[in-house]
C-alpha positions as CSV (number, residue, x, y, z in Angstrom):
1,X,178.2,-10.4,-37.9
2,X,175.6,-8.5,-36.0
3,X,175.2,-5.3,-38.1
4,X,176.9,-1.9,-36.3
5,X,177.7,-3.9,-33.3
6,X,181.7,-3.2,-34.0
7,X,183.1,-0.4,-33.9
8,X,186.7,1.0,-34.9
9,X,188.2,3.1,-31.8
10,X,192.0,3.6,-32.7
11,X,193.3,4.2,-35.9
12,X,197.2,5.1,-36.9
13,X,199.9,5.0,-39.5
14,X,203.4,5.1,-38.5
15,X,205.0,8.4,-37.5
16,X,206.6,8.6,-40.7
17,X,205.7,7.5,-44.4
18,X,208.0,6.6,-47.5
19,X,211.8,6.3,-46.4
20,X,212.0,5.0,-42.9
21,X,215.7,3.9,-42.9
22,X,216.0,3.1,-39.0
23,X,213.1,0.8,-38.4
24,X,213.0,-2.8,-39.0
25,X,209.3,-4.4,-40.0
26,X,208.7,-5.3,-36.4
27,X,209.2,-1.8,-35.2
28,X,206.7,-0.4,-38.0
29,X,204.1,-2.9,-36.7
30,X,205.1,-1.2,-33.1
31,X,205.2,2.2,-33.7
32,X,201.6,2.1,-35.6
33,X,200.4,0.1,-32.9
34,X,201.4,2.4,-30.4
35,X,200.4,5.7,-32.6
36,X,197.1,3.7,-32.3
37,X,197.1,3.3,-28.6
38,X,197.4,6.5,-28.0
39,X,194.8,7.6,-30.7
40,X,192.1,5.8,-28.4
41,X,193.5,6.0,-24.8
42,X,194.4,2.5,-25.1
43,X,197.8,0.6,-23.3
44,X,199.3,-3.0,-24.3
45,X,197.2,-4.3,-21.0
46,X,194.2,-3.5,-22.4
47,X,194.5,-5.4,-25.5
48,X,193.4,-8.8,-25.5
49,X,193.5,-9.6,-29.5
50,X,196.2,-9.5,-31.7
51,X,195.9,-9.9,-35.5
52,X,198.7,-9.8,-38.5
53,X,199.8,-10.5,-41.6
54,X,203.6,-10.1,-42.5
55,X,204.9,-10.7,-38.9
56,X,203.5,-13.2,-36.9
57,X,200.9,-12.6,-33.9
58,X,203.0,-14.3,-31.8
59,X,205.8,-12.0,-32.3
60,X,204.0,-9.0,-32.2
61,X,201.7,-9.8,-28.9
62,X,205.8,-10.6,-27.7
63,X,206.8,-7.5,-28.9
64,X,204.6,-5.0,-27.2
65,X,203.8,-6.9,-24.0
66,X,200.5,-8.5,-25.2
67,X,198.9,-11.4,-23.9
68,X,196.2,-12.4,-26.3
69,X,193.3,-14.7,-25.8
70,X,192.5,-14.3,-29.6
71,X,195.3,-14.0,-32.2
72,X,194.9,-14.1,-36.0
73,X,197.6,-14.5,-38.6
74,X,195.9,-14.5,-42.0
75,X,198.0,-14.0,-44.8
76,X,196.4,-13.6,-48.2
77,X,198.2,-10.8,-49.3
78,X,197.5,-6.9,-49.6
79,X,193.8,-7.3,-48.7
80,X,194.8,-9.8,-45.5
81,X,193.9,-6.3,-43.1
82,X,190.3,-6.8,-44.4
83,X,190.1,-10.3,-43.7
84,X,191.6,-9.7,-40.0
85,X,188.8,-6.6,-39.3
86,X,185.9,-9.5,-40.5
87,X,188.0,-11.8,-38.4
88,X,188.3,-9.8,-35.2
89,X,184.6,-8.5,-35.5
90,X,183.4,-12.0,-35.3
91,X,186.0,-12.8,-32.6
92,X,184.5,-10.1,-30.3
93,X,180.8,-10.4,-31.4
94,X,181.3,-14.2,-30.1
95,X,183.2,-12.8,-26.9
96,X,186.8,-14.7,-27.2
97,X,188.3,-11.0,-26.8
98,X,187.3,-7.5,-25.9
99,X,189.4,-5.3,-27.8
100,X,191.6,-6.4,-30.8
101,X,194.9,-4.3,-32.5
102,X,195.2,-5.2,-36.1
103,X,198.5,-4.1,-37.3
104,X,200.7,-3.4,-40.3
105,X,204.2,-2.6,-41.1
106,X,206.4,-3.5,-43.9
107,X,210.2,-2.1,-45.2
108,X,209.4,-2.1,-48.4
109,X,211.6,0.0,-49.6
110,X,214.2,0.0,-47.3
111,X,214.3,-3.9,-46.7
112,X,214.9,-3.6,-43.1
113,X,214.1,-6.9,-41.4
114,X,212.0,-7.6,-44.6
115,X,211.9,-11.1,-46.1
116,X,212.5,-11.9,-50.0
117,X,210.5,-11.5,-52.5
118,X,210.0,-14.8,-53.7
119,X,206.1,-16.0,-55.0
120,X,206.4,-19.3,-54.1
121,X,208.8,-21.7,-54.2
122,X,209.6,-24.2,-57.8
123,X,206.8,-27.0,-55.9
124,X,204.3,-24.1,-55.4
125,X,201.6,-24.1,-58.2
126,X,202.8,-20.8,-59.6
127,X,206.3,-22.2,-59.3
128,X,205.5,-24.8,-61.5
129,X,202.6,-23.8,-63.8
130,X,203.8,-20.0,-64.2
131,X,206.6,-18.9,-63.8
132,X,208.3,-21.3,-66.1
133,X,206.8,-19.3,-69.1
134,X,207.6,-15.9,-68.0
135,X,206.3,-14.2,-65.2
136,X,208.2,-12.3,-62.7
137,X,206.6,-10.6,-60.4
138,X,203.1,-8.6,-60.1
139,X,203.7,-6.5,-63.4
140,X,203.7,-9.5,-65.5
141,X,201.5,-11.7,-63.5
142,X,198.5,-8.6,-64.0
143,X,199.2,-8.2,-67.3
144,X,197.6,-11.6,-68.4
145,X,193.9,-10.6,-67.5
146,X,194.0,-7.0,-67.7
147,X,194.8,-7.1,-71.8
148,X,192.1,-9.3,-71.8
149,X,189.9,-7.0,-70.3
150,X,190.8,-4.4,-72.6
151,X,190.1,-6.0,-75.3
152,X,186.9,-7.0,-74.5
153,X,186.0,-3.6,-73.7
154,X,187.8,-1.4,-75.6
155,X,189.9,-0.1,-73.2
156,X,193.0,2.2,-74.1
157,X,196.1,2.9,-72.4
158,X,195.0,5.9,-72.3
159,X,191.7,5.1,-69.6
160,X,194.9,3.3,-67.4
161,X,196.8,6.3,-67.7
162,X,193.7,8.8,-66.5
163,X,192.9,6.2,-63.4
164,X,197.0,8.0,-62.6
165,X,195.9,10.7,-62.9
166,X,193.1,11.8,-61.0
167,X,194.8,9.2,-58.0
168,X,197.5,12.3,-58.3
169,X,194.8,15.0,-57.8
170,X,193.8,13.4,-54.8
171,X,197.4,12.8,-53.2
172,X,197.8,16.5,-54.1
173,X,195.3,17.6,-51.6
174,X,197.5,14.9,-49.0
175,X,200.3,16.4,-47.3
176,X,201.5,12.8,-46.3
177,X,201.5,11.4,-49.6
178,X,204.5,10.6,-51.7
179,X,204.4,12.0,-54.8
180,X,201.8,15.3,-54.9
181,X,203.0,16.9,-58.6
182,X,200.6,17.2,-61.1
183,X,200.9,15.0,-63.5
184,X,198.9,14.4,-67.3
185,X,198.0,11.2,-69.7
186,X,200.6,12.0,-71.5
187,X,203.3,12.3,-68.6
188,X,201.8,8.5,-67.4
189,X,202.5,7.5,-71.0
190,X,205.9,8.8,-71.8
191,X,207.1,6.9,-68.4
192,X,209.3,4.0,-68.8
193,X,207.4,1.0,-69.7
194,X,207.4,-1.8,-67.0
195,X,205.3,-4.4,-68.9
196,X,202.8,-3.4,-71.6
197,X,200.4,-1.9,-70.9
198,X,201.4,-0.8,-67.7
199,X,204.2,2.4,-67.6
200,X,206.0,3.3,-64.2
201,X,203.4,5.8,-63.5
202,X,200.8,2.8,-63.7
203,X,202.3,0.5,-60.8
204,X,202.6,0.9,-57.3
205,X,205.1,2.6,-55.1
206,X,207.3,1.1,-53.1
207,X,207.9,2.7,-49.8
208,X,207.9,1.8,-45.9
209,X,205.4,2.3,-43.1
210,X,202.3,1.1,-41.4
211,X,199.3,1.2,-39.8
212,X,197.1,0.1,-36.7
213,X,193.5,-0.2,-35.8
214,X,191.8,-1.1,-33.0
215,X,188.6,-2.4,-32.4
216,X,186.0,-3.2,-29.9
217,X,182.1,-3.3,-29.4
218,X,180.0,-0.5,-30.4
219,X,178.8,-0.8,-26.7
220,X,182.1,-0.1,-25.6
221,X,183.1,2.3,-28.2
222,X,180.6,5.4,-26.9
223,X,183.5,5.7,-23.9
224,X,186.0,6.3,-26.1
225,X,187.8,9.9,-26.6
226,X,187.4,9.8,-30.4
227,X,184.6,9.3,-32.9
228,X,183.8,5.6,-33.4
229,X,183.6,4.7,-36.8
230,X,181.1,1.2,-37.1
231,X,181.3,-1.3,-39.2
232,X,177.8,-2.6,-41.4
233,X,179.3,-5.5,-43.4
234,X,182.1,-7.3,-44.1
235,X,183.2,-9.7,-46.8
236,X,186.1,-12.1,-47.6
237,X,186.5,-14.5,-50.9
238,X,189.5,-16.6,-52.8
239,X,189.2,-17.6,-56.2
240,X,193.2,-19.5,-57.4
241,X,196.6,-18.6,-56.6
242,X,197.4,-18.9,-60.5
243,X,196.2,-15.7,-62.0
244,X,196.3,-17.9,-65.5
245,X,193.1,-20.1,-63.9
246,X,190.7,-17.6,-63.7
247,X,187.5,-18.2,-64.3
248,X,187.0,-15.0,-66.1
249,X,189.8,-12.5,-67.2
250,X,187.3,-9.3,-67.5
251,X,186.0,-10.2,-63.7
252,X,187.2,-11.1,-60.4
253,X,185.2,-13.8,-58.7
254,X,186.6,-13.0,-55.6
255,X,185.9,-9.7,-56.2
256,X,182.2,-10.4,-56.4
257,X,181.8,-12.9,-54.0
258,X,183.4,-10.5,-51.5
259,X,181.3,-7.2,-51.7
260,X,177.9,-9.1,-52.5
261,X,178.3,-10.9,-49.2
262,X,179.3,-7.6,-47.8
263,X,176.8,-5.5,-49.3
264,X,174.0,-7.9,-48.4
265,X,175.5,-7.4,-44.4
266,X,175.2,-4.2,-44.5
267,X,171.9,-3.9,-45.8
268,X,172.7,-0.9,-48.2
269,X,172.6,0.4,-51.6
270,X,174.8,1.6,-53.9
271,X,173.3,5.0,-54.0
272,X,174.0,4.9,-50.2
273,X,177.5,4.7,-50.9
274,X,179.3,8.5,-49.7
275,X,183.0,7.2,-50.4
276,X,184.8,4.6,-52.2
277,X,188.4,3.0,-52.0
278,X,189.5,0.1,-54.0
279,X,193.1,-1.6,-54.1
280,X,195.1,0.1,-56.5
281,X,198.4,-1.7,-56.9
282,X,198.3,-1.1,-60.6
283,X,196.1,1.6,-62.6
284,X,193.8,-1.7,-64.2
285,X,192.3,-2.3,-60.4
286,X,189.4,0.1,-60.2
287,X,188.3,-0.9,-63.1
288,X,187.2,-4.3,-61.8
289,X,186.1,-3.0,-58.7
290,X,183.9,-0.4,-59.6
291,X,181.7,-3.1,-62.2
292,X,182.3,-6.3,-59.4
293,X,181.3,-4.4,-56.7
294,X,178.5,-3.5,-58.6
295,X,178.3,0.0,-59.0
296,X,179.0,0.3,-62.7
297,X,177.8,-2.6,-65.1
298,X,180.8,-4.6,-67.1
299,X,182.5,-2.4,-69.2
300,X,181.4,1.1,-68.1
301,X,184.4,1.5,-65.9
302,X,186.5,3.5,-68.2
303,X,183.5,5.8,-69.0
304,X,182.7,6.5,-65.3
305,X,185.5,7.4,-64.5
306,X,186.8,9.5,-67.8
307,X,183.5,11.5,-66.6
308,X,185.4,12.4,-63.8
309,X,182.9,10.8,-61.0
310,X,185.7,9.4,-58.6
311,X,187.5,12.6,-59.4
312,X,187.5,15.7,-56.7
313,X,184.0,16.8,-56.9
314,X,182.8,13.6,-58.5
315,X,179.2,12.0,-57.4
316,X,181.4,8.5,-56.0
317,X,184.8,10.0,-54.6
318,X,187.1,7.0,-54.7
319,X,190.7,6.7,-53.2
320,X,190.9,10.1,-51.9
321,X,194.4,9.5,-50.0
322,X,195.8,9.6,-53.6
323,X,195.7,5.4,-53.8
324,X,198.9,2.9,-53.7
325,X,199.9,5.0,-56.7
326,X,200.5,8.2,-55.4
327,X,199.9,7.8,-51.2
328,X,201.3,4.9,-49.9
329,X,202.3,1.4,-51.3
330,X,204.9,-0.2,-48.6
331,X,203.9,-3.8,-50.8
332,X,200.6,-4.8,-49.0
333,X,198.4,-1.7,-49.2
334,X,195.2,-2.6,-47.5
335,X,195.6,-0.9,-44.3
336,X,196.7,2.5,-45.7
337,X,192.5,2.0,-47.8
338,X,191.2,1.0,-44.6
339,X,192.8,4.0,-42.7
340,X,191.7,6.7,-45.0
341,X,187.8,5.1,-44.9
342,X,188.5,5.6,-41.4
343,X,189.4,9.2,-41.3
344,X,186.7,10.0,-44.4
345,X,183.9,8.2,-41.9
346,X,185.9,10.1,-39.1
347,X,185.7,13.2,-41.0
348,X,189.1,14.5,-40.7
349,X,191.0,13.6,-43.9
350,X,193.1,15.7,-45.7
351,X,190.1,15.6,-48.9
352,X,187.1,15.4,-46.4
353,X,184.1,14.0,-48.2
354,X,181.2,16.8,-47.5
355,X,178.7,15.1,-45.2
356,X,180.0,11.5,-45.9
357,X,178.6,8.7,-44.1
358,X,179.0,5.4,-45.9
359,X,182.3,4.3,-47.1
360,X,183.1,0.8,-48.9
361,X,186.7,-0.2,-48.6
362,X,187.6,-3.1,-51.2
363,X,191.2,-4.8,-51.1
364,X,193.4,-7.5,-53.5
365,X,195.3,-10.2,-52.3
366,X,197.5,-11.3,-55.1
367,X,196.9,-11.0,-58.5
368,X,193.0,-11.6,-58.2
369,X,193.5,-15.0,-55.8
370,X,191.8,-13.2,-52.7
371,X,189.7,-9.9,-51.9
372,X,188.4,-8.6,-48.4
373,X,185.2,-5.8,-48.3
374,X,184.5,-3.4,-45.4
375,X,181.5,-1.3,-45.1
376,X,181.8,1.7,-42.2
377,X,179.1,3.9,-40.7
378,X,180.2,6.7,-38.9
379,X,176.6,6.3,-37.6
380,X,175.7,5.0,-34.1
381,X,173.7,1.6,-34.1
């Protein structure tokens, strides 16, 4: 990709967040992608790229009057968004489309429309290598490396439990986030135990909603009514469906693979870095990112951020929506990072980062099997 030659024009989430009883998945993807429509002036006729994950692009560019000339329906789970913006700034960068709507929606908690939760079927790999000795959904698939990991490190329940913590601080700050109480280590511990290590107050929510962008070139993107937010690299790795094959249990080679590539795109340091979100489906995840990203060496994590550096006033703000622990978790979370590194690069979130004009956005598919990095500028080329 052509550095800064993208841009992000529209961004949304759906009107409402959490408990969306009357929608169906389909009309989550619609009412984001309308929400984003109208964030950037934009109408169904003027889209001419669809992309997906959850629904297919088919069904949505059916949906909302679309007809596509490019039309992406990757599907690697939460981090799939991440993949699409790489895809779709490719796409337009190589002139199959003009302007792409990436979109999002999911009933996770109300299972309207929504499909089962099944991780592959008894002939899948997992089906037949995994889940025959226990596994049953991501709380016990993540458990396998991340005990690993502390043990090689020295990590306590208690570092997992203070990752919950200051994700809570944030969403406090978010008047669209779920849960906005204080909460302390000890609170995180005393919740009911899901599977060890992880408490309640360690995993996920599950909620409903969505989201929406919208890109086109940075060319293009001067004429629109709000501030374009650019995008300086991009990155997209898989490593094995079967969190048990690994190559490492204290690392994610997808991880790596994923923001080198994008780091190297974007020509940037760490130090350049203003804001940071990283997947947090479970309290373990930030941990990997911050050392296979880079900008902590293996091992550190738990000290960096017991320092309080991702924390309000910290030197590397990091999931400053309050994460898919306390903001948003509908079951594939990467659009609710992406949005809130748009509105930090846009300079309008609720916990505006001072002068920020770098922001790395890092996503999980799976349990480790796939990751997607995005770089933004709110700088013009």
């Amino acid at each position: 990709m052509k550095p800064n030659s993208i841009a992000v024009v529209g961004a949304a989430e759906t009107t409402q967040l959490g408990r969306i009883p009357n929608l169906s998945t389909i009309g989550l993807h619609a009412d984001a992608a309308l929400n984003a429509m109208a964030d950037c002036g934009l109408t169904p006729k003027d889209i001419d790229g669809v992309a997906t994950a959850g629904e297919s692009p088919q069904g949505l560019a059916h949906y909302l009057g679309i007809r596509p000339t490019y039309a992406d329906g990757t599907m690697v789970g939460g981090c799939s968004f991440m993949l699409h913006v790489r895809h779709a700034a490719a796409a337009i960068n190589e002139g199959l489309c003009n302007t792409v709507l990436i979109t999002h929606g999911e009933s996770g908690r109300s299972r309207v429309g929504a499909p089962g939760y099944a991780m592959g079927g008894p002939a899948s790999l997992t089906g037949q290598f995994e889940t025959p000795y226990g596994p049953t959904g991501a709380p016990t698939w993540f458990t396998v490396p991340v005990l690993r990991y502390m043990k090689t490190y020295g990590v306590t329940v208690e570092d997992l439990a203070n990752v919950a913590v200051i994700q809570r601080e944030w969403a406090a700050l978010n008047p669209r986030a779920s849960y906005s109480d204080p909460i302390t280590i000890d609170d995180v511990l005393a919740s009911e135990t899901i599977a060890w290590p992880f408490t309640k107050l360690m995993c996920c929510l599950v909620t409903d909603g969505g989201g929406a962008l919208i890109l086109t070139s940075a060319e293009r993107a001067k004429d629109f009514p709000r501030k374009p937010v650019y995008i300086l690299g991009t990155g997209e790795a898989v490593e094995t469906p079967m969190v048990s094959q690994m190559d490492d249990f204290t690392s994610s080679r997808a991880f790596r693979d994923s923001g080198r590539k994008a780091f190297a795109e974007a020509g940037i340091r760490h130090s350049d870095v203003d804001h940071l979100m990283i997947y947090d489906a479970f309290a373990h995840l930030p941990f990997y990112g911050l050392e296979d990203l880079g900008f902590v060496k293996p091992g550190e994590a738990k000290d960096f951020i017991r320092e309080r550096n991702t924390a309000i006033g910290g030197k590397l703000p990091m999931n400053t929506n309050g994460g898919g622990l306390s903001y948003m978790h509908s079951g594939m979370y990467g659009m609710y990072a992406l949005q809130e590194s748009v509105r930090q690069m846009r300079g309008i979130a609720p916990a505006q980062i001072e002068g920020a004009k770098v922001g790395v956005c890092h996503g999980v598919g799976g349990f480790f099997s796939a990751s997607g990095t995005i770089i933004f500028s709110n700088e013009a080329p």
